[in-house]
N, C-alpha and C positions, 0 to 999 in steps of 0.2 A: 812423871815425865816433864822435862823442863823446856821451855819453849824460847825462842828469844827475845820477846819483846820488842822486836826491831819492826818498823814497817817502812824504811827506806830504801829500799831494795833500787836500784836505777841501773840503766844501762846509756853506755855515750855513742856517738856517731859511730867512731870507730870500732867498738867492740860490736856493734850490731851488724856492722860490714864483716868483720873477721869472722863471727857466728855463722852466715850467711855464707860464706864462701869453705868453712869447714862443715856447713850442713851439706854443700853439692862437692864435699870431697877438694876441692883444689886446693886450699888450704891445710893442711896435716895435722895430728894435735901437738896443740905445742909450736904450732907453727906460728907466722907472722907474716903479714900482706904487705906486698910490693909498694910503694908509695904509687905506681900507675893503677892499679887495680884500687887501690884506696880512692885517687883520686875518681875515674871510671864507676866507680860504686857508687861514692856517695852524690855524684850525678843521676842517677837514676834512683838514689832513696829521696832525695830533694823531690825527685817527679813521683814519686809516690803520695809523700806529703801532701803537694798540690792536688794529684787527683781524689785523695780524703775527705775534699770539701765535698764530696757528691754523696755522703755518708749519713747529710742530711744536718742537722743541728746541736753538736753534741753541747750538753752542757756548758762543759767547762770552756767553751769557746765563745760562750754569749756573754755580754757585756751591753752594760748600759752605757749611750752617749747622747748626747745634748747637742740642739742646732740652736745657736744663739741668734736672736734676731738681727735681719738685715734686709732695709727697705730698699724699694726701688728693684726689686728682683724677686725671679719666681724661681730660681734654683742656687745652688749655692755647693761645691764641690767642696769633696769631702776635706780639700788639704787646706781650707780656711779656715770657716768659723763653729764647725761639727767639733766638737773637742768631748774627753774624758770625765774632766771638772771643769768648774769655772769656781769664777769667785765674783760677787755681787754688791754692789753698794749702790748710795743715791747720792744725787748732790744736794751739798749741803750749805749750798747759797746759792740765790739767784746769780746764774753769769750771763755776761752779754756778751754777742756774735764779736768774735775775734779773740777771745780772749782765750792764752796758752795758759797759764797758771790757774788751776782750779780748786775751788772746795767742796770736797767730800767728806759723806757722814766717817766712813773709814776708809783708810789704805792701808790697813792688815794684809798681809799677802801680796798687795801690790809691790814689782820690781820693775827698776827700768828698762826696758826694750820688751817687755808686754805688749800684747794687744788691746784694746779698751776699746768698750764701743759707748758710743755716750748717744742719750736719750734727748734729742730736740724738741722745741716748742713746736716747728713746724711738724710734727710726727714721721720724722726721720732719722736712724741710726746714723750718725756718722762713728766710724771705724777708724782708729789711727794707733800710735802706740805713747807706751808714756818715757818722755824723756828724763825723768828723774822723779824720785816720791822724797819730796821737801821737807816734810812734816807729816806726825800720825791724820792731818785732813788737808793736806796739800799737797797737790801731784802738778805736774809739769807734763805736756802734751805735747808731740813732735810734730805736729799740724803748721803747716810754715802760714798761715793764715789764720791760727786758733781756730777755735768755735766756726763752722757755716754757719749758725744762729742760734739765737738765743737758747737757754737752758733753765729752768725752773729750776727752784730748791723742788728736791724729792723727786725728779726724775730719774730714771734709771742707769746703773751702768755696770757693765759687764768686762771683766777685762780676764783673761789667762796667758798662760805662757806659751809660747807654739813648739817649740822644742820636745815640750815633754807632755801636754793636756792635749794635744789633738790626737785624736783617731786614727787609727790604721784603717786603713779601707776597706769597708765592710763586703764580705762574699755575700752576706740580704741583711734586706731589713725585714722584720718578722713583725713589731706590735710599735704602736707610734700613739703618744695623746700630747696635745697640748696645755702648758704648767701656765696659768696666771701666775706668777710669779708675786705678786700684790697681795693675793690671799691663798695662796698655794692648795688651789682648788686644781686638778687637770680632769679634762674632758678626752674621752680616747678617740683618735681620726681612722680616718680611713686609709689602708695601704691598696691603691689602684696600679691597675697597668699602664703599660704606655700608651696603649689604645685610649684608655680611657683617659688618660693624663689630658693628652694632647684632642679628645676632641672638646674638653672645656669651652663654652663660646669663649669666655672674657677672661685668659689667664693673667690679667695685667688689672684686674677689678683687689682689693684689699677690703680687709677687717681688723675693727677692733678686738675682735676675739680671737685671731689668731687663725693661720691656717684648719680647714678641713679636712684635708686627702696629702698625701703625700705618695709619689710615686718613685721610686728609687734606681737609677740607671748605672752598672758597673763601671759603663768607660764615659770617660770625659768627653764634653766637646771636641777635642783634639785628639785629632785621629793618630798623632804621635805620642799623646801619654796614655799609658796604660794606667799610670799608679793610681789614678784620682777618678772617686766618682762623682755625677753628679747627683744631689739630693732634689727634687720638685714638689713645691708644692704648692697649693692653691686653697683659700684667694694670701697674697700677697702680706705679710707682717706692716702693720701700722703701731707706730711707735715701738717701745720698748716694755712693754706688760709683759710679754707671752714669751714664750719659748716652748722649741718642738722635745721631747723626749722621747728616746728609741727604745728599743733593741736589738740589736744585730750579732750575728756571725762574724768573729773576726778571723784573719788568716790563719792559719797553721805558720809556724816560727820556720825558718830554713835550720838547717843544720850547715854552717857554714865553716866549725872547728874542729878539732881531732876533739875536744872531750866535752859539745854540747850532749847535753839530755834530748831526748827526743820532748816535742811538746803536745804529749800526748797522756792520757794515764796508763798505770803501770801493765794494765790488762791488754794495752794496745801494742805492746815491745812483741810477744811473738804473729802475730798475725807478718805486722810490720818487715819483722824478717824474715819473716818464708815468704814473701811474696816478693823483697829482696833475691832471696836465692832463688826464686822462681827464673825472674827477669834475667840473672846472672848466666845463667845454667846455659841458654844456646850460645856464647862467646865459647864458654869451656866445654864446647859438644857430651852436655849431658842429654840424655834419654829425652824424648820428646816427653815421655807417658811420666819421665821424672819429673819432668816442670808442672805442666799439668796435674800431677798430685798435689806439689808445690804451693801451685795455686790455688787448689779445689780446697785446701786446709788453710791456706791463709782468709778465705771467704766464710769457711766455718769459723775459724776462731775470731774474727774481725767479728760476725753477727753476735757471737757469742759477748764477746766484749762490750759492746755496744747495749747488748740486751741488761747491762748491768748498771746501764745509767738511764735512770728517769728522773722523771721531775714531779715531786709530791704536788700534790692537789685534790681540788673537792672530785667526787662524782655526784654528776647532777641527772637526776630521771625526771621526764619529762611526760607526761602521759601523750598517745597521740589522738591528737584533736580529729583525725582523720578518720578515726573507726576504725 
């Protein structure tokens, strides 16, 4: 018996809506969906997608992201200095305060209109971008004052691209340690609540070693942005050593084309749409007890799917000390 050796099997926005709409019969075989009902549908597959994050943490949506240090503040949203990668270097001569043309050990990777964060004497990150990389150890700073002050050879710097290394905005953060970066040694922190965040006596107190706790809040300061969250944490980043490392939940992708892939695994395509035809089904007065089926089988197969991703690791026995 011959087999086919394929294992790309995939379905797109629109075939998962057509599927869906010839599962509750509206659609015929052979048939084709109105551009209103396409539209209409993949409105409420998008609202599926979104209520998935309650699914809990599937694998393949976790993703490691890095908060680059930044002094003088105890939180830092997600749409700044939280990024994908980064890229790292020191300086590589003493510069004095004011000064826009710099030397570094390398500018590998560095482009113009970057972020950079550069490592002070006083032990403060200043943040700007680079106006041009002159040479493989000379870059150009768009700081209209250079340097706030002085910089050591060997001090730190940080610079990525915002375009394409920052973060989508994490649905949680799950596991957090801080990286010394100097000897790539990290110690793991603590992820607190906002209770706990916030009763801190001294959240405005700083260390050399780098934050302790981090507590992570979905919406922004601003009660009009939804997209950005913010990060906290405590005591405050001194200098440029440390950096925080995560783990988080990143969004579910929109399907916002006629022939996106769903961003899901392949196991998750039928749950997906029966629960599609579920929702479909009271516009096109299908059977109450139909939807309801609908649904009671997209919850099985959805567990189902789900129970087929885990995360390898130790099991550890622990005797109880308690008797």
């Amino acid at each position: 018996m011959a087999t086919s050796g394929s294992y790309d099997f995939a379905a797109t926005r629109d075939s998962l809506i057509l599927t869906a709409h010839q599962h509750i019969q509206v659609v015929g075989e052979n048939g084709t969906n109105t551009a209103a009902q396409i539209t209409e549908a993949a409105i409420l597959l998008n609202m599926i997608v979104k209520l998935r994050a309650a699914d809990g943490m599937p694998l393949w949506a976790l993703k490691r992201g890095y908060l680059l240090p930044q002094t003088g503040t105890s939180s830092i949203q997600t749409d700044t200095h939280a990024v994908t990668t980064y890229d790292r270097t020191t300086f590589g001569a003493a510069e004095a305060a004011a000064q826009t043309q710099l030397t570094v050990t390398s500018s590998t990777d560095m482009t113009a209109s970057d972020q950079i964060g550069l490592e002070l004497d006083d032990g403060t990150m200043q943040w700007t971008t680079i106006t041009s990389v002159d040479s493989s150890t000379l870059i150009t700073i768009a700081a209209a004052a250079g340097l706030t002050s002085a910089a050591a050879s060997g001090n730190q710097i940080f610079s990525y691209t915002a375009s394409s290394q920052r973060i989508q905005k994490p649905l949680r953060i799950i596991h957090a340690d801080v990286l010394d970066v100097t000897d790539n040694i990290s110690n793991e922190i603590d992820i607190i609540t906002r209770e706990e965040y916030f009763s801190i006596n001294n959240r405005t107190s700083t260390s050399t070693g780098g934050p302790l706790v981090l507590y992570y809040d979905q919406v922004s300061n601003s009660a009009t942005n939804l997209d950005d969250g913010n990060i906290f944490f405590w005591p405050r980043f001194s200098g440029g050593n440390n950096i925080i490392e995560f783990t988080y939940q990143r969004p579910f992708q929109d399907f916002d084309a006629t022939g996106d892939n769903p961003d899901f695994p392949q196991q998750f395509y039928l749950p997906i749409m029966l629960e599609l035809a579920a929702l479909l089904g009271p516009k096109f007065g299908v059977p109450r007890d139909v939807n309801k089926d609908n649904l009671a089988l997209a919850a099985m197969y959805r567990a189902e799917a789900l129970s087929t991703l885990y995360e390898e690791g130790s099991l550890k026995l622990s005797p109880d000390s308690n008797g």
